[in-house]
N, C-alpha and C positions, 0 to 999 in steps of 0.2 A: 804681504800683510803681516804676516808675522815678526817679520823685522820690526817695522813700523811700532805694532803691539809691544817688543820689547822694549823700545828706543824711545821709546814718546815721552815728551814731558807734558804737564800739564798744560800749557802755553800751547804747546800742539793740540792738544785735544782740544781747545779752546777754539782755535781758527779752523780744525777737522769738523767741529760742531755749526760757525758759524758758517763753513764752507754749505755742508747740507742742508743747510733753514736757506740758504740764496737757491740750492739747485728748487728744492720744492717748491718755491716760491717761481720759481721757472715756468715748474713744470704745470701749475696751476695756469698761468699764462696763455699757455698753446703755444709760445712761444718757440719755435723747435731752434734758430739760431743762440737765443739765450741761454735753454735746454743744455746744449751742446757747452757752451762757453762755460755754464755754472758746473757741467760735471765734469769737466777738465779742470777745473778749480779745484773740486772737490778731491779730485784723485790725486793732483798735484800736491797737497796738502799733507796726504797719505805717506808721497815720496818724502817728502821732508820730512814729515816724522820719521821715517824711517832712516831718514839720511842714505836715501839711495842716487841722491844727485851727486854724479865727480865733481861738478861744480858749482857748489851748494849755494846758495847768496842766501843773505836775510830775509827769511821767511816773512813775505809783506802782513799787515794785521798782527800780529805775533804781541 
C-alpha cells in the first residue's frame, strides 16, 4: 500500500474512490457474491496504483 500511496495519480484515486462507493453499495445489498467481486475491484485498483502488475493493462474507468 505504500507503494500504491507513493505511485498514485490522481486518475488513480479517482477509480480507488469509485472502486469503494461499488463495494459499499455491495455491501448494503447482502449480496455476498457481489461483496466479493466489488472488493477484488477495489484492491485491484490499489495494485494499479501502485503499479504492482508485471503485466500492467489500462486501468478500465481511469
Amino acid at each position: 500500500m505504500r507503494l500504491a500511496a507513493a505511485l498514485r495519480t490522481d486518475a488513480d484515486l479517482k477509480v480507488i474512490a469509485k472502486r469503494y462507493k461499488a463495494f459499499a453499495a455491495a455491501v448494503k445489498t447482502g449480496n455476498h457474491l457481489a461483496m466479493s467481486e466489488a472488493d477484488k475491484e477495489f484492491h485491484m485498483a490499489i495494485v494499479y496504483a501502485g503499479r504492482l502488475s508485471a503485466d500492467r493493462r489500462a486501468q478500465p474507468d481511469a
